[in-house]
C-alpha positions in Angstrom: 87.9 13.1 202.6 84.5 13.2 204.0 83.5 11.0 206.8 80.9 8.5 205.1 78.8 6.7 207.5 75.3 4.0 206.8 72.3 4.9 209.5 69.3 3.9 209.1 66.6 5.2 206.9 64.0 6.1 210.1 67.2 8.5 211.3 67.8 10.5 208.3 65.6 14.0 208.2 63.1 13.6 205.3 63.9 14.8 202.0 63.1 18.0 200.9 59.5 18.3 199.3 59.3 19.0 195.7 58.3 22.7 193.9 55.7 24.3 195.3 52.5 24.5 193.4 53.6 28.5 192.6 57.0 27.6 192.1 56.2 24.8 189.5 53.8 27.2 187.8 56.6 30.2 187.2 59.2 27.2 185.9 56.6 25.9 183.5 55.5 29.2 182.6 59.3 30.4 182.3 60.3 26.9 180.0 57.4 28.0 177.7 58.4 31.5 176.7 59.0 32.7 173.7 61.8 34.4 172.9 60.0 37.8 172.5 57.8 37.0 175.5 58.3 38.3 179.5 56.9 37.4 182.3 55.0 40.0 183.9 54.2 39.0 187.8 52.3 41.3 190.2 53.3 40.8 194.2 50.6 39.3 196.4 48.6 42.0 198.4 50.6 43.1 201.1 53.9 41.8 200.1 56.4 43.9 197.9 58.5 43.1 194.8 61.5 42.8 196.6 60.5 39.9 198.3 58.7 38.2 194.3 61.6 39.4 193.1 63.7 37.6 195.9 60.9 34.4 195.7 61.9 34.3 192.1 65.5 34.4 192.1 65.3 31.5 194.8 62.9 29.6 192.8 64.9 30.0 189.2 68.3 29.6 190.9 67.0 26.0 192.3 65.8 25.2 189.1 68.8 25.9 186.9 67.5 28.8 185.2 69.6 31.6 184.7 67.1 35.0 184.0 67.3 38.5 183.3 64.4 40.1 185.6 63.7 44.1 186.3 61.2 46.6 187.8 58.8 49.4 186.9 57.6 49.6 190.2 54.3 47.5 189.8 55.2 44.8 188.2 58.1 42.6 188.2 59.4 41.3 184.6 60.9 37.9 184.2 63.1 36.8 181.1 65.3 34.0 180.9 68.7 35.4 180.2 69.6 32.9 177.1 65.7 35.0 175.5 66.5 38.5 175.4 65.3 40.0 172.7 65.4 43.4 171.5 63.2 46.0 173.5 
């Protein structure tokens, strides 16, 4: 059994702060596909698609969203896994 103990507001850390503006943008985004549509998301200058793709996984994986994502290189594609459609 956990140890429960009452403190006082003022002595708790704060609570974590809600989506990101980016982060809200790629749940909406993914919430309004279609189910023959895929996101197609291009890295920030300077950063790689292992790191979106890592950004993304954290971001669905918070969210609830279970998705299907893959690589041509360039681009990073993002599908939510209950979507997939034939390609």
């Amino acid at each position: 059994m956990p140890t429960i103990e009452v403190i006082k507001a003022s002595e708790a850390p704060q609570a974590p702060k809600k989506l990101s503006k980016v982060a809200d943008q790629l749940v909406t985004a993914l919430n309004a596909l279609r189910k023959d549509e895929v996101l197609k998301l291009s890295a920030d200058e300077g950063k790689s698609l292992r790191g979106l793709k890592t950004s993304v996984g954290r971001i669905t994986s918070n969210a609830g969203i279970k998705v299907t994502s893959w690589d041509d290189g360039t681009y990073l594609y993002v599908q939510k896994a209950d979507q997939k459609s034939e390609r």
